[in-house]
C-alpha positions in Angstrom: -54.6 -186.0 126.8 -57.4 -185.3 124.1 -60.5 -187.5 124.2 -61.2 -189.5 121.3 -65.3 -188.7 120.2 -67.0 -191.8 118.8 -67.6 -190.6 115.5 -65.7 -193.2 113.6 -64.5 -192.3 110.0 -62.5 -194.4 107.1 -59.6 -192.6 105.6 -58.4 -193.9 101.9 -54.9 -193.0 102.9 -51.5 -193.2 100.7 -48.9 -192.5 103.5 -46.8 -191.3 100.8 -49.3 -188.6 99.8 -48.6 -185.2 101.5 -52.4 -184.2 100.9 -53.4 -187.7 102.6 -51.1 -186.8 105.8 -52.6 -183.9 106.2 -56.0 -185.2 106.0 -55.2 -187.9 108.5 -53.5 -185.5 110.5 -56.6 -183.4 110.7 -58.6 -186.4 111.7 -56.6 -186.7 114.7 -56.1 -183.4 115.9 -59.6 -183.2 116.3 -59.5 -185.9 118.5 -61.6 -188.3 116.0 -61.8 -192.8 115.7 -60.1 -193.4 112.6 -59.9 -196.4 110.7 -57.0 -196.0 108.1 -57.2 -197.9 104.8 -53.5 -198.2 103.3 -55.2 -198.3 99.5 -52.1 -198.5 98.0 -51.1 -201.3 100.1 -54.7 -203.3 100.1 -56.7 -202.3 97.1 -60.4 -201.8 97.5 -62.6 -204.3 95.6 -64.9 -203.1 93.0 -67.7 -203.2 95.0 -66.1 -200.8 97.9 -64.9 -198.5 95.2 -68.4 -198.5 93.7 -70.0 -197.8 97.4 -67.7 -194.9 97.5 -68.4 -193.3 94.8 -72.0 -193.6 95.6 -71.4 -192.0 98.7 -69.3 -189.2 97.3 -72.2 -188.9 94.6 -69.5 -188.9 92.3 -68.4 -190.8 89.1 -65.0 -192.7 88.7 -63.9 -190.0 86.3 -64.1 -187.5 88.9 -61.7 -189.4 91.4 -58.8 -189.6 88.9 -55.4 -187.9 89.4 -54.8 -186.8 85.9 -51.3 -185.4 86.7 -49.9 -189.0 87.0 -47.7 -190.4 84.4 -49.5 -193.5 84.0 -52.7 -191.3 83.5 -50.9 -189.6 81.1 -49.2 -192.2 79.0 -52.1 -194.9 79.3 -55.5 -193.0 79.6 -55.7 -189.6 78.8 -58.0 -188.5 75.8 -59.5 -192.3 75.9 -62.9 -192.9 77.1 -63.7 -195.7 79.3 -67.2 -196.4 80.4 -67.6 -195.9 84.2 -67.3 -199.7 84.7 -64.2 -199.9 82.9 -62.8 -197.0 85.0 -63.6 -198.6 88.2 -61.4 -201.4 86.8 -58.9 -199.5 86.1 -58.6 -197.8 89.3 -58.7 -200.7 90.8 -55.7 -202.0 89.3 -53.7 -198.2 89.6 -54.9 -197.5 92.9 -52.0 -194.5 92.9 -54.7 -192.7 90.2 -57.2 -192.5 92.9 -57.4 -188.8 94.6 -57.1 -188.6 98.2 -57.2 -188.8 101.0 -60.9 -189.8 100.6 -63.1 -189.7 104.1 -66.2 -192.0 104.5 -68.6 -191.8 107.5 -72.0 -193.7 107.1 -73.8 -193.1 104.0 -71.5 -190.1 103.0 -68.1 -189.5 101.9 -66.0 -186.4 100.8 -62.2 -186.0 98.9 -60.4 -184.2 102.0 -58.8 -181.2 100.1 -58.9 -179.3 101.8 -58.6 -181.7 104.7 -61.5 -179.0 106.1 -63.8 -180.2 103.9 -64.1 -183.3 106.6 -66.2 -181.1 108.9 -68.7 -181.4 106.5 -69.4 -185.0 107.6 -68.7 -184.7 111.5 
């Protein structure tokens, strides 16, 4: 039986995502507390999407999968402001890259889901 270490990290999780699987599977093989967010399920609020972003010292652009349809049909070649982004991945939550990992003041997109050793 593997221990669980305290460090406690927040996965953005789609359950339908193979990338997000792995990343949650990665998190638990190493044995660490994981609280799952189901994004897709519960949208974050504009102000939790905001905090993440700060924390992953990215902009909203940055987070965007651009291979999705609705990207494609609705928002590619447009420009938004980064206010108007976070709106509207709020409302498309699928356009959101993941599985995004949170611990503290930092986060990180986990692909590879390697890139979470960065914050533990």
């Amino acid at each position: 039986m593997k221990l669980k270490r305290t460090i406690i990290l927040t996965i953005y999780h789609n359950p339908r995502c193979r990338k997000s699987r792995a990343g949650l599977q990665y998190l638990q093989d190493k044995g660490l507390e994981v609280k799952i967010v189901n994004y897709i399920r519960n949208p974050v609020s504009e102000a939790e999407l905001t905090d993440i972003l700060i924390k992953m010292n990215k902009k909203p652009k940055d987070i965007i999968r651009t291979q999705e349809a609705i990207y494609k049909s609705n928002f590619k070649g447009k420009n938004f402001t980064d206010y108007e982004w976070i709106k509207i991945l709020i409302e498309n939550p699928k356009l959101i890259q993941r599985p995004i990992v949170v611990k503290g003041y930092k986060a990180i997109l986990a692909q590879p889901p390697e890139e979470v050793d960065k914050l533990i």
